[in-house]
Backbone as CSV, one residue per row, in Angstrom:
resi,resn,N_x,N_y,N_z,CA_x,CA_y,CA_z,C_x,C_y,C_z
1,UNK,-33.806,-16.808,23.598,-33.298,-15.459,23.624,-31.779,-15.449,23.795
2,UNK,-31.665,-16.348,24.861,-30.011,-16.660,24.830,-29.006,-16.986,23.594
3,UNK,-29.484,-17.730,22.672,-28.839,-17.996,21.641,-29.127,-16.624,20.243
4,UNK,-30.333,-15.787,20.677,-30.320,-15.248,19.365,-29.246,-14.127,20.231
5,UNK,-28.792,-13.285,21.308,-27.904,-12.408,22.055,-26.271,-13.486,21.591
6,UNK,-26.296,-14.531,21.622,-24.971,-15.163,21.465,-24.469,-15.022,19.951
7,UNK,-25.725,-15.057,18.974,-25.500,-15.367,17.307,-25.181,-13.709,16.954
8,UNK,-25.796,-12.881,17.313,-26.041,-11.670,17.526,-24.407,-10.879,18.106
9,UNK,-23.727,-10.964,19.212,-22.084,-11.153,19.352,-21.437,-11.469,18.938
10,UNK,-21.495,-12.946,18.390,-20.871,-13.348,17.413,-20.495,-12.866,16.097
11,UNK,-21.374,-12.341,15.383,-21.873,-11.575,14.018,-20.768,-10.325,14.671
12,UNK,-21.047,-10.286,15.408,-20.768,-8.515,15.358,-19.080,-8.701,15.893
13,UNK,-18.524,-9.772,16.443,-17.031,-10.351,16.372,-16.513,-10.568,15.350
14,UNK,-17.207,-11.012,14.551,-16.837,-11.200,13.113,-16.819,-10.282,12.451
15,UNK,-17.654,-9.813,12.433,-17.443,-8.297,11.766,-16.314,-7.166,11.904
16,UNK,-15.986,-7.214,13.314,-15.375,-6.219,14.160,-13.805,-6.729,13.222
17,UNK,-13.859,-7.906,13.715,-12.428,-8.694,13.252,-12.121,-8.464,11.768
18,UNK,-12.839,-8.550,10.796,-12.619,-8.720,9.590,-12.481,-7.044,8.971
19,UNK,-13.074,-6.014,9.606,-12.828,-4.552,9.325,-11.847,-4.421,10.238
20,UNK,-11.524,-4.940,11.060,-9.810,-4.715,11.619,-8.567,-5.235,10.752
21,UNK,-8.959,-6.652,10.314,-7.974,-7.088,9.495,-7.767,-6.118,7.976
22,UNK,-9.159,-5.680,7.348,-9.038,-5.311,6.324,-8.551,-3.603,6.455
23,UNK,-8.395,-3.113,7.580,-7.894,-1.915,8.290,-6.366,-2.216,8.160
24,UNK,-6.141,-2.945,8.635,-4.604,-3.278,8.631,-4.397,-3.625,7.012
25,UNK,-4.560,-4.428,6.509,-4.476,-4.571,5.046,-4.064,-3.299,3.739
26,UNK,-5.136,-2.334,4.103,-5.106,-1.226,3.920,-3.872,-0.419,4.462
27,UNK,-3.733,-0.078,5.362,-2.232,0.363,6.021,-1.164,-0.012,5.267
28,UNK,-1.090,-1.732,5.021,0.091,-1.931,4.582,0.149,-1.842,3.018
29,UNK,-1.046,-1.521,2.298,-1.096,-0.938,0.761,-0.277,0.124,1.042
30,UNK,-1.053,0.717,1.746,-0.527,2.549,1.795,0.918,2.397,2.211
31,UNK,1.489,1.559,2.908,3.008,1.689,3.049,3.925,0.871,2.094
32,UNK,3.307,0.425,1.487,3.663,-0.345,0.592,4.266,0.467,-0.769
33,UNK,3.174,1.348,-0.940,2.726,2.440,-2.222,4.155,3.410,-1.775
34,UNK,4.342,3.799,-0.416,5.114,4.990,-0.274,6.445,4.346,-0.088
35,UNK,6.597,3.280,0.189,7.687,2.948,-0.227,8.723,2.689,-1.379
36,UNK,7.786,2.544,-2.300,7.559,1.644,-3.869,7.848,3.767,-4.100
37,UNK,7.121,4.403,-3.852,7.350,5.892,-4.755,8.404,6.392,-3.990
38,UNK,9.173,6.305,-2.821,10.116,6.455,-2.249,11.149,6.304,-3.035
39,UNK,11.332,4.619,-3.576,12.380,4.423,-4.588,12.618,5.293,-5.825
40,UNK,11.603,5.125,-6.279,11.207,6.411,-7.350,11.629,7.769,-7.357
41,UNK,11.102,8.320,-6.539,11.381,9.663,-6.255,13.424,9.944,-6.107
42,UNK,13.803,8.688,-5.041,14.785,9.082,-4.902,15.903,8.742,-6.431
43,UNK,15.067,8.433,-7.102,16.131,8.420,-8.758,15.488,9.580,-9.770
44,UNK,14.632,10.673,-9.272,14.388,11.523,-9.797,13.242,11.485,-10.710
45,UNK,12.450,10.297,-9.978,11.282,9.822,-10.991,9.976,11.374,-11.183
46,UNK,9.337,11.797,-12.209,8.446,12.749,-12.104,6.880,11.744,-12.123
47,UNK,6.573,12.349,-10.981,5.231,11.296,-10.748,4.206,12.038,-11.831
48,UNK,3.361,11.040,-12.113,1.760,11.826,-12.393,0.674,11.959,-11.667
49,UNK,0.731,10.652,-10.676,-0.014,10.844,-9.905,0.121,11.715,-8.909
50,UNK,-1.241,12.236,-8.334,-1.328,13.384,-7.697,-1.193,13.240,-6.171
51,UNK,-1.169,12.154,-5.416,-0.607,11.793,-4.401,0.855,12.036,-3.977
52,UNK,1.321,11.013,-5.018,2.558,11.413,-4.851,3.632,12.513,-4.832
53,UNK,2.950,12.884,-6.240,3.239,14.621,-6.509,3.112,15.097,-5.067
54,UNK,2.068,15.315,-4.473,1.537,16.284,-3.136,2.759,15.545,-2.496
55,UNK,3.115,14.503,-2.085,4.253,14.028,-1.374,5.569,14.321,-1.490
56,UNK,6.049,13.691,-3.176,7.455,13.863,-3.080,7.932,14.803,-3.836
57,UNK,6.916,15.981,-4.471,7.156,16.806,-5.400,7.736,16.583,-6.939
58,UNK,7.642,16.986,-8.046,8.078,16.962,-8.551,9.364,18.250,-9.157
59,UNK,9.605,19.157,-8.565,10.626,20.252,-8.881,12.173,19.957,-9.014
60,UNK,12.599,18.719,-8.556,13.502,17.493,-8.979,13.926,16.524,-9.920
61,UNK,12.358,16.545,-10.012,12.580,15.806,-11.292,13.420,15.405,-12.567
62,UNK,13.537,14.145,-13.332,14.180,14.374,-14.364,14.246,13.196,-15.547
63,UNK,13.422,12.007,-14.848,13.145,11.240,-15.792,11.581,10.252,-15.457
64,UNK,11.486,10.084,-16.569,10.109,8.895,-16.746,10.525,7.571,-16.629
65,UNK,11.540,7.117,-16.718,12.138,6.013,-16.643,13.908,5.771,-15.909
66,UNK,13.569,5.771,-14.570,14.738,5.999,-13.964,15.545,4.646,-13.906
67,UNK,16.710,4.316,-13.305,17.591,2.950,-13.482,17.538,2.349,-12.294
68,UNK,17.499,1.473,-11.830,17.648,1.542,-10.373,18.952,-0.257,-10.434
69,UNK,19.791,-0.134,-9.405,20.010,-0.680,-8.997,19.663,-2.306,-9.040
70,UNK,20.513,-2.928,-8.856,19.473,-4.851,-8.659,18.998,-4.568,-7.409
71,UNK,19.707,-4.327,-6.289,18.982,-4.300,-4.786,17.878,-3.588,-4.781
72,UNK,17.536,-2.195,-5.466,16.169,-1.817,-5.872,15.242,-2.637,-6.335
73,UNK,15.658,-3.142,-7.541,14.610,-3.804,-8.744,14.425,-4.749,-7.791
74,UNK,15.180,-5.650,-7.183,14.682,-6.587,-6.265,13.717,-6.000,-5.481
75,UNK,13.716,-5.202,-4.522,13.202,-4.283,-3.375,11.632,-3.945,-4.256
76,UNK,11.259,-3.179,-5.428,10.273,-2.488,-5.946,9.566,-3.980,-6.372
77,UNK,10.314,-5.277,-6.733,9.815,-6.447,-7.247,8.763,-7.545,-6.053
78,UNK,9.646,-6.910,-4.743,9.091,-7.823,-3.663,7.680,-7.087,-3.044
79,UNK,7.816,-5.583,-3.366,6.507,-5.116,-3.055,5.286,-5.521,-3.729
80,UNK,6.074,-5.164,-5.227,4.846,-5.539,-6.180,4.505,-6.859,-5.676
81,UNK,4.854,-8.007,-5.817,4.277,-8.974,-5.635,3.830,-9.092,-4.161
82,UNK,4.184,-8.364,-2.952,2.895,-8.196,-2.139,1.662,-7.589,-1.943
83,UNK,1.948,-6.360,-2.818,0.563,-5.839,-3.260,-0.590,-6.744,-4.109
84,UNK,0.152,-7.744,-4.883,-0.572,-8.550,-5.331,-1.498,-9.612,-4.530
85,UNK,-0.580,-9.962,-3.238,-0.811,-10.404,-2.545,-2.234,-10.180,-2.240
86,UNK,-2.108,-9.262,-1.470,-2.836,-7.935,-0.534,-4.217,-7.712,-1.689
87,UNK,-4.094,-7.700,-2.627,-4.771,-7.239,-3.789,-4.999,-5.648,-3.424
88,UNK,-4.130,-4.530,-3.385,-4.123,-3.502,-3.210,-4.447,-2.678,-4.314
89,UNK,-5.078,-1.379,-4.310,-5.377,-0.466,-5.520,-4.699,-0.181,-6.010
């Protein structure tokens, strides 16, 4: 009985742990995403998506293809490839 209460804690440590990690994971998509449309927005990007829209509006707007900077393109380049990381949506 002792060992099936120990396998039984265990399981459920593991569990606990791995929907915490993948909790956090998640978080850092989502900050990841608003950072990445942050850049965007602030060069006058018009979103389509409807998130963002609800966020950074589009009544500013003014292009589909904005310029950004090297320190940007660097900056939007290092996310992407942590979202990749992350394997984020």
């Amino acid at each position: 009985m002792k060992k099936f209460t120990v396998a039984v804690f265990a399981s459920f440590a593991a569990l606990t742990s791995f929907s915490m990690q993948a909790s956090a994971s998640e978080q850092e998509c989502k900050k990841l995403q608003d950072n990445y449309n942050l850049i965007y927005a602030s060069k006058g990007f018009c979103f389509k998506d409807a998130d963002a829209k609800a966020k950074y509006g589009n009544e500013n707007c003014h292009t589909t293809k904005p310029k950004f900077s090297e320190k940007e393109q660097q900056r939007l380049d290092e996310i992407k490839a942590r979202q990749k990381e992350l394997n984020c949506k």
